[in-house]
C-alpha positions as CSV (number, residue, x, y, z in Angstrom):
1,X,206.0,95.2,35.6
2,X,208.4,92.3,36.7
3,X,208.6,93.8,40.3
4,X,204.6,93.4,40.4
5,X,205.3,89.7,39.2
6,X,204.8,86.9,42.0
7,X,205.4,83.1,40.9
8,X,202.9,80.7,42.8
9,X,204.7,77.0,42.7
10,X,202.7,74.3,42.0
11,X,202.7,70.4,42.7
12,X,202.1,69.3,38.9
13,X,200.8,66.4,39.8
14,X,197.3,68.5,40.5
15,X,195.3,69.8,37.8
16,X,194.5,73.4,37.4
17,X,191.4,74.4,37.9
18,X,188.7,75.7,35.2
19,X,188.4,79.6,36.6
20,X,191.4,79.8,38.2
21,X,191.9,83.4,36.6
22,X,188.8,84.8,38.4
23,X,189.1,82.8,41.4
24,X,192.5,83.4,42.7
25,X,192.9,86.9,42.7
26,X,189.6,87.0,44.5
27,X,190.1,84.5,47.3
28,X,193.4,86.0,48.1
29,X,192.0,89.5,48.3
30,X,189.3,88.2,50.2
31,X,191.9,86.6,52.5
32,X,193.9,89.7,52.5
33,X,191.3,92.1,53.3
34,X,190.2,89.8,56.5
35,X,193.8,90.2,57.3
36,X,193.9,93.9,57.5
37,X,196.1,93.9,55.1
38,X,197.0,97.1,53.2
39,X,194.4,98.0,50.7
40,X,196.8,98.3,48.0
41,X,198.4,95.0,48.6
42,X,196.2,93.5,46.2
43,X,196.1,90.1,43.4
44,X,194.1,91.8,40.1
45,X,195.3,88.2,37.9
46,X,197.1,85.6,37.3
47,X,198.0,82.8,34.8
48,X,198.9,80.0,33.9
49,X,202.8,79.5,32.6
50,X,204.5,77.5,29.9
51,X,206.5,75.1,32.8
52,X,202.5,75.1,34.6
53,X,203.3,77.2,37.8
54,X,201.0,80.3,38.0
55,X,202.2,84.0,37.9
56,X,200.4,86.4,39.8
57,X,200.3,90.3,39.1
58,X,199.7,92.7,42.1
59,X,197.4,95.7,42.0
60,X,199.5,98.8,40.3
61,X,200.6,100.3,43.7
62,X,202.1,97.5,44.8
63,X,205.3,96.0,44.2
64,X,205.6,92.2,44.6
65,X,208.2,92.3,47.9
66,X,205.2,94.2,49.4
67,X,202.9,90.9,48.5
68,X,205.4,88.4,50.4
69,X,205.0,90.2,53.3
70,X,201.6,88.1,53.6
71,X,203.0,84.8,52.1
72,X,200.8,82.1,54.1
73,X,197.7,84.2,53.6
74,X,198.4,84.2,49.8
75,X,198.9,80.7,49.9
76,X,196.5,79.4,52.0
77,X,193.9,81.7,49.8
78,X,195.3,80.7,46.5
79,X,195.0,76.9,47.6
80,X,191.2,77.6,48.5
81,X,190.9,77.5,44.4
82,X,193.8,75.4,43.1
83,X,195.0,73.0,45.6
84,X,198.2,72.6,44.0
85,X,199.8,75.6,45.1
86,X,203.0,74.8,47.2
87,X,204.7,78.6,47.5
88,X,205.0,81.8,46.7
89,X,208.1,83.8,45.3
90,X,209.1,87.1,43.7
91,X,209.3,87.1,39.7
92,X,213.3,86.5,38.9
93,X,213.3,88.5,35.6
């Protein structure tokens, strides 16, 4: 599960918002799909951690190097729901 992990940074000076769990996963598949991207490069949730950046989980063919391959489109989606978002990165664990 840890390769299907992204880590979307956030400025914490921005609150998160109240649906964020519904709302990000859809704006960047919306985002992605415009894109052409590859249908199984896909968000299906994220939340919120302990140290208040947001973890992301890709669809289950798709690892999370496959993801960044798209980073400005996933944040530039993300940041359509939760304005905070800085960057994207790969799960360390």
């Amino acid at each position: 599960m840890a390769e299907r992990r992204l880590i979307l940074r956030k400025d914490m000076s921005v609150p998160l918002p109240n649906k964020m769990h519904q709302e990000i996963p859809s704006a960047i598949g919306r985002a992605l799909f415009h894109q052409k991207a590859p249908a199984n490069i896909r968000i299906m949730n994220t939340e919120k951690t302990t140290k208040g950046a947001v973890t992301a989980m890709t669809s289950q063919n798709a690892t999370a190097a496959m993801a960044l391959a798209c980073p400005d489109v996933i944040i530039d989606a993300a940041r359509t729901v939760d304005k905070g978002v800085i960057d994207i990165e790969e799960n360390e664990s």
